[in-house]
C-alpha positions as CSV (number, residue, x, y, z in Angstrom):
1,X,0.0,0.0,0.0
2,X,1.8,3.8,-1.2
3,X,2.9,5.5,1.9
4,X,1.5,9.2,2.0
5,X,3.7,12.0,3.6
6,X,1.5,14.6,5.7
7,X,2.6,18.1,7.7
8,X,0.9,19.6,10.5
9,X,0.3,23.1,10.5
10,X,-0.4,23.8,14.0
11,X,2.8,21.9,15.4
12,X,4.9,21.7,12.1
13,X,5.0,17.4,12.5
14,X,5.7,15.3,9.4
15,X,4.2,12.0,9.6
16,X,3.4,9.5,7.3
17,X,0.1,7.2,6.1
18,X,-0.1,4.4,4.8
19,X,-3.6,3.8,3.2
20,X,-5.1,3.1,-0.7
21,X,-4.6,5.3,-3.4
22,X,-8.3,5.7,-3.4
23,X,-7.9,7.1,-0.2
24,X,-5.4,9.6,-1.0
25,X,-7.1,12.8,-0.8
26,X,-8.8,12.0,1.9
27,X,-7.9,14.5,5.2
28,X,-5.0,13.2,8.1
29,X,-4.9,14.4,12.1
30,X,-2.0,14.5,12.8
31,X,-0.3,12.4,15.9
32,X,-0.8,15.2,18.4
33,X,-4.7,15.2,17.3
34,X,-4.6,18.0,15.2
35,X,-6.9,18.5,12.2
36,X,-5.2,21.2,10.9
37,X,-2.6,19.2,7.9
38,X,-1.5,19.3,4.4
39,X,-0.6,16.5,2.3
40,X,3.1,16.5,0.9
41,X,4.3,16.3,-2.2
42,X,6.5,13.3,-2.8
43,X,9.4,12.5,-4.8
44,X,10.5,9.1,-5.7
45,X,14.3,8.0,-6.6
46,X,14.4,5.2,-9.5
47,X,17.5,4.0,-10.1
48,X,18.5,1.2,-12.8
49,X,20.2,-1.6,-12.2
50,X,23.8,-1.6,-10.6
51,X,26.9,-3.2,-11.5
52,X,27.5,-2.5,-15.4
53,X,29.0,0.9,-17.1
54,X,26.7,2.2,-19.3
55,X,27.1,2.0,-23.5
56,X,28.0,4.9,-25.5
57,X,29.4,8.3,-25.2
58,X,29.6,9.6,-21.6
59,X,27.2,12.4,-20.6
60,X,28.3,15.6,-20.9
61,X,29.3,16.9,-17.5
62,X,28.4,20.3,-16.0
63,X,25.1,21.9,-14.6
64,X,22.5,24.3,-16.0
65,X,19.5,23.5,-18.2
66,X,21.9,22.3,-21.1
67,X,24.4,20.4,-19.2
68,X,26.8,23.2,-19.0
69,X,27.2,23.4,-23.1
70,X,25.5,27.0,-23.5
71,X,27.7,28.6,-20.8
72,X,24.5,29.3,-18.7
């Protein structure tokens, strides 16, 4: 079952649920019993499998939106 990350306006808590994704809008109290929360937005890491270099030419290193190409 997805795991649901809530924050508690009135003591600043982050706690999680775990309950159906048909469930997911639904409203959280928090541990200390208050109503007052907001569901967090998650991020999820994927990561591919370990243990072999990847084929091909090496992405370009750098930051920015280009990869550091554009000198931005």
């Amino acid at each position: 079952m997805p795991r649901y990350e809530f924050r508690c306006r009135a003591c600043g808590d982050t706690y999680e649920v775990v309950r159906s994704m048909s469930e997911a809008s639904a409203p959280s109290t928090c541990p200390q019993g208050h109503a007052d929360t907001v569901k967090l937005l998650s991020t999820v890491a994927v990561t591919g499998r370990g243990g072999s270099a990847p084929s091909g030419p090496a992405a370009p290193a750098g930051g920015g939106c280009c990869g550091g190409a554009c000198g931005c």
